[in-house]
C-alpha positions in Angstrom: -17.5 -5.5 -7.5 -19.6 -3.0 -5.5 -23.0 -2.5 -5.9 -25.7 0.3 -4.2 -28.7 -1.0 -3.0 -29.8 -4.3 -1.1 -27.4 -6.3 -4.2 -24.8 -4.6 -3.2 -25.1 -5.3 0.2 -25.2 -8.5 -0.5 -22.3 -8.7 -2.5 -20.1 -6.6 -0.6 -21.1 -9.1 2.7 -19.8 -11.7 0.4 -16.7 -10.2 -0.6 -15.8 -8.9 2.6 -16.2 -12.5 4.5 -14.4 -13.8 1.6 -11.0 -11.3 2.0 -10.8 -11.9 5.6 -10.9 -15.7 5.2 -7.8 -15.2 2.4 -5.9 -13.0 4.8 -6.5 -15.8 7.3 -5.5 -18.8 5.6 -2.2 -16.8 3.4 -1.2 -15.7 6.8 -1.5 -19.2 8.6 -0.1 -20.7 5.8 3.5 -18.7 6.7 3.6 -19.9 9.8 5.7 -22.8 10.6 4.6 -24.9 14.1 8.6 -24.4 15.5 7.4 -20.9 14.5 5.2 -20.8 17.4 6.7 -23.5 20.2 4.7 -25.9 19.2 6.2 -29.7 18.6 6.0 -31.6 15.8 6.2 -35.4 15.3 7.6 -37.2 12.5 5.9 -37.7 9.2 4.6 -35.8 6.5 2.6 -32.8 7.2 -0.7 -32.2 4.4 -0.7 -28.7 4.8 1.4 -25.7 4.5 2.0 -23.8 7.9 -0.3 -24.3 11.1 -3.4 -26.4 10.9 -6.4 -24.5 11.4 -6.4 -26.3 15.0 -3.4 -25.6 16.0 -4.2 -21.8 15.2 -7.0 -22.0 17.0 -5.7 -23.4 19.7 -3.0 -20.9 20.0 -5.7 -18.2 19.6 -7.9 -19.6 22.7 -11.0 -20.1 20.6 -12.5 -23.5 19.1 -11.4 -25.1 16.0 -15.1 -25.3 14.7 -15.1 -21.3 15.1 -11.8 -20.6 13.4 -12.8 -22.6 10.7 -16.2 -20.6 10.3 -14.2 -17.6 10.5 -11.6 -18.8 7.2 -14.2 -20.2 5.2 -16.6 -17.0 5.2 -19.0 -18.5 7.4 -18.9 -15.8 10.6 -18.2 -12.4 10.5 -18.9 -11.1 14.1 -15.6 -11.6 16.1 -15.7 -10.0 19.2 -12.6 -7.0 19.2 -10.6 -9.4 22.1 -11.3 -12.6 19.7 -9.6 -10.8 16.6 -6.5 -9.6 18.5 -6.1 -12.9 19.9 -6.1 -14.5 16.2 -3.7 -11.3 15.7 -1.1 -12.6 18.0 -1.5 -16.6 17.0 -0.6 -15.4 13.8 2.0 -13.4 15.0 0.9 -10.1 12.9 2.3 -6.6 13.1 0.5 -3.7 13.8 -0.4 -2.6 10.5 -1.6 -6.5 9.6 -3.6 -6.4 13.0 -5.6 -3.4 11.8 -6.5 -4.9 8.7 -7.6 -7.5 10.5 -9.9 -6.0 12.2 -11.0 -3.8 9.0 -11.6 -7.0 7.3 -14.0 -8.6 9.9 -16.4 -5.3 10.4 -15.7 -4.4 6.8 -19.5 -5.9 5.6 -21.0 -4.0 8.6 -19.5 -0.7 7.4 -19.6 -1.7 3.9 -24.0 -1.2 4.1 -23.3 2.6 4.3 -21.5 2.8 2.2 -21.9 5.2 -0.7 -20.7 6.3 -4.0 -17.4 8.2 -3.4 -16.9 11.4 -5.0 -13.7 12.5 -6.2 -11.1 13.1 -3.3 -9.8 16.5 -2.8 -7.1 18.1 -0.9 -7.9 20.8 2.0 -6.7 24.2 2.3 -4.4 23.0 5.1 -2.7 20.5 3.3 -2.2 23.0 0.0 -0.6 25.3 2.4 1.7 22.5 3.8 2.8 21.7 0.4 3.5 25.1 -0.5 5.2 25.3 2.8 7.5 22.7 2.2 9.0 25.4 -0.3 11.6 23.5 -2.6 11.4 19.6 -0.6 9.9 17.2 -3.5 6.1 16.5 -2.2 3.1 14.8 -3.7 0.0 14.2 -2.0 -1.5 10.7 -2.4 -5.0 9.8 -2.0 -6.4 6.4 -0.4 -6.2 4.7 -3.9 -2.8 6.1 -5.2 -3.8 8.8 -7.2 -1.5 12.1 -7.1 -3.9 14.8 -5.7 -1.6 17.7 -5.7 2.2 17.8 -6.7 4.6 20.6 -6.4 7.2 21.4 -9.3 10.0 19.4 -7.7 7.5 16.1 -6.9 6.4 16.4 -10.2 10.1 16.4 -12.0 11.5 13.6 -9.4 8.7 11.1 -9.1 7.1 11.6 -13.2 9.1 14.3 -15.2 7.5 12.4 -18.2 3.8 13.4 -16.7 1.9 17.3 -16.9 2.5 18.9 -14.3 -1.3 19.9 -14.3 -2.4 16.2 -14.1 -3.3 16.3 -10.5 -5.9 19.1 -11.2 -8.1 16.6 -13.6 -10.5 14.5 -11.2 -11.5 12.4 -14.1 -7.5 11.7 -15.5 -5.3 12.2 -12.4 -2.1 10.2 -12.2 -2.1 6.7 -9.9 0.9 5.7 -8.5 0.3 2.3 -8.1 -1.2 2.7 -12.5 2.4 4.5 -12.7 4.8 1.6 -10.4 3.3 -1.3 -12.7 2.0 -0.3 -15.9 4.4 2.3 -16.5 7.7 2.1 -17.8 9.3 4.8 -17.2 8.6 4.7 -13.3 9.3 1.1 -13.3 13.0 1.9 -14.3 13.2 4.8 -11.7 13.5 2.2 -8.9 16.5 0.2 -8.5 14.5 -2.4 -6.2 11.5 -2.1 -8.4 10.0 -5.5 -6.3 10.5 -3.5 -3.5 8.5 -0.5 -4.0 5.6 -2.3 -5.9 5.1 -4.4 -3.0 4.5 -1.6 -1.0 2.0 0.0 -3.1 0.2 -3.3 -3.3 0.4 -3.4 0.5 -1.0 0.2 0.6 -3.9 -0.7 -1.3 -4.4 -3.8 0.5 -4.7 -1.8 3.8 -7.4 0.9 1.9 -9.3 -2.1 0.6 -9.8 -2.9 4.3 -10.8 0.8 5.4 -13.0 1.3 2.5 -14.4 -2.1 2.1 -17.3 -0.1 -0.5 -15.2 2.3 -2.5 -16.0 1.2 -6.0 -13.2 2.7 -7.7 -10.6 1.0 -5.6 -11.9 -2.4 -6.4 -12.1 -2.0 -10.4 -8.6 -0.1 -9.6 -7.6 -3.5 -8.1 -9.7 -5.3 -11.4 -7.8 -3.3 -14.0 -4.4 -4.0 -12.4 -5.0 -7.8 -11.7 -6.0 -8.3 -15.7 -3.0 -6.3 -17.0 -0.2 -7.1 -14.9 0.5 -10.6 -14.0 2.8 -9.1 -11.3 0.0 -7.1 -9.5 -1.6 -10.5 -9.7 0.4 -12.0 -7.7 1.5 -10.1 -5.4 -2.0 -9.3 -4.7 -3.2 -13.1 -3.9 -0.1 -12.7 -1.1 -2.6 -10.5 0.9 0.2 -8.8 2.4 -0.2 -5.5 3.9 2.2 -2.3 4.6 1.5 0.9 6.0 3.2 4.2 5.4 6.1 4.6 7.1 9.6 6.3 6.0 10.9 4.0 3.6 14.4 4.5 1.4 14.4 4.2 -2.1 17.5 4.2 -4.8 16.1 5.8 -7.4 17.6 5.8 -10.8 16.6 9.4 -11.7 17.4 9.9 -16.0 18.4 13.6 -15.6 20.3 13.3 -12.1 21.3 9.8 -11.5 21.1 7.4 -9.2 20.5 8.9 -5.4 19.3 7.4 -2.2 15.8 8.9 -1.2 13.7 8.8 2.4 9.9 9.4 1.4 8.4 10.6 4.6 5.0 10.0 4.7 2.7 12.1 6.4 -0.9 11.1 7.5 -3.7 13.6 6.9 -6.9 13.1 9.1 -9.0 12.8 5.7 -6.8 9.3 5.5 -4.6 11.1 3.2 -0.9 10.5 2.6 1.5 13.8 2.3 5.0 12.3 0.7 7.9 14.5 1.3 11.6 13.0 -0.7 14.3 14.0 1.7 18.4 12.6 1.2 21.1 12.5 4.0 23.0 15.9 4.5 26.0 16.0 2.2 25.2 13.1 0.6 25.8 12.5 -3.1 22.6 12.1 -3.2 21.5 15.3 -1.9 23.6 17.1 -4.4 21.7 15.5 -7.3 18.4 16.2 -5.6 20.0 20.1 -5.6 20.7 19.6 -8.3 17.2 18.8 -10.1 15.5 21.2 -8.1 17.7 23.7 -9.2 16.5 23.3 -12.6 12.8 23.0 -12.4 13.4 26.3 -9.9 15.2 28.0 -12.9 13.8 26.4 -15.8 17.6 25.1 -16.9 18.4 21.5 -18.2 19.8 19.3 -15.5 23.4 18.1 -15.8 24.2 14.8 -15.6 27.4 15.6 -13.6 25.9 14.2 -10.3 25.6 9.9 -11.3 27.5 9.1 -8.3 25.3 6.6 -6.1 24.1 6.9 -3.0 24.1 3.0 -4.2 23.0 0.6 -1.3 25.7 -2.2 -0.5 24.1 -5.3 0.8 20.7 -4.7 -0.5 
């Protein structure tokens, strides 16, 4: 929870010392010693993964330190001490920048203010409407859908008004949508798959906006009412945007590969374009739906052919 004033401060110093020593010990924990070169000898081992000496060790600092560092005790890593830890623990690039978000997260989080509701720019409206008949949403940093065009809209909710977006107080959240809702929860094939990256997305915000209020009770309201969220959440795993390939089981058009390209805006926004492989199945069903949210016309169900994964 996120105060303003001194309390929050306080808080927030807490809470912020108290995520990067998770992220610490969830991602230690992973890490086997053979993982890392290191020899082990006979005998049962009492913890999961690397001791915290051997990760320090690995990281060039003292075991004393690291353990201040887990246990919410330190927060003022030096940049070169961080990546260090980074590459002990063997963490990609997206992990290493929460990292680091994490550790200067209470220093930033003092400054923090009250956010007010998040808005699109003209440049981004113009790219959606650019982007002519190409499904795109436009995601802010906590999930919600700020702006949708028709063909977003009937792929990603059909179910939802199309006006939605255009209600600060009401707007649609994806990540709301991916876990509490079940119609979008049936639109995946890999449901797992796809909530774990939106928990992942919201674990990297919660790092780059260690004071936003309504991420955390976001995060609350997700952790009380799906046990899944829950979990997945403790994991402390993080994933950035990316292009990844969804099978989505669509209930007008069937079931169709899909590439969501993400683009980045520099107000930390998230432009997501659907996209299938040329002469695809899959691209004749997404033709196929746009076509009828273009003309108003009911959607056949003549496309149902797969663009079905084999192996996955």
């Amino acid at each position: 929870m996120w105060l303003p004033g001194p309390a929050g401060r306080i808080l927030g110093d807490v809470d912020a010392k108290r995520q990067l020593g998770e992220f610490l010990q969830t991602r230690r924990a992973q890490l086997r010693p053979a993982d890392v070169g290191l020899t082990t000898y006979p005998g049962r081992r009492r913890v999961a993964g690397l001791r915290r000496e051997e990760l320090a060790l690995l990281a060039g600092v003292s075991s004393s330190y690291y353990s201040r560092l887990e246990q919410g005790q330190s927060s003022n890593a030096s940049a070169q001490v961080l990546d260090a830890i980074a590459a002990a623990l063997r963490l990609d690039e997206a992990e290493r920048r929460h990292l680091h978000d994490l550790a200067t997260g209470s220093r930033r989080r003092a400054n923090a203010r009250r956010a007010t509701p998040e808005r699109i720019s003209p440049a981004v409206r113009q790219l959606v409407a650019a982007l002519g008949e190409a499904p795109v949403l436009v995601l802010g940093r906590r999930g919600d859908v700020l702006a949708w065009n028709r063909a977003g809209n009937a792929l990603f909710a059909g179910h939802v008004d199309f006006r939605g977006p255009d209600l600060p107080e009401d707007r649609p959240n994806m990540a709301r949508m991916v876990f509490l809702d079940p119609h979008t929860r049936e639109l995946y094939v890999d449901w797992p798959e796809k909530a774990r990256a939106v928990v992942g997305a919201l674990r990297l915000a919660s790092g780059q906006h260690p004071g936003d209020a309504a991420l955390a009770a976001l995060v609350g309201e997700l952790s009380v009412k799906s046990p899944e969220f829950s979990r997945m959440w403790a994991d402390h795993r993080v994933k950035s945007g990316g292009e990844p390939v969804y099978v989505m089981r669509h209930p007008l058009v069937g079931t169709m590969r899909v590439t969501q390209q993400n683009l980045r805006t520099d107000q930390g926004q998230h432009v997501v374009v659907a996209t299938t492989e040329n002469g695809s199945p899959a691209q004749a069903a997404m033709t196929l739906l746009v076509h009828s949210v273009v003309t108003g016309q009911p959607a056949s169900r003549a496309v149902t052919t797969a663009d079905t994964p084999t192996g996955r």
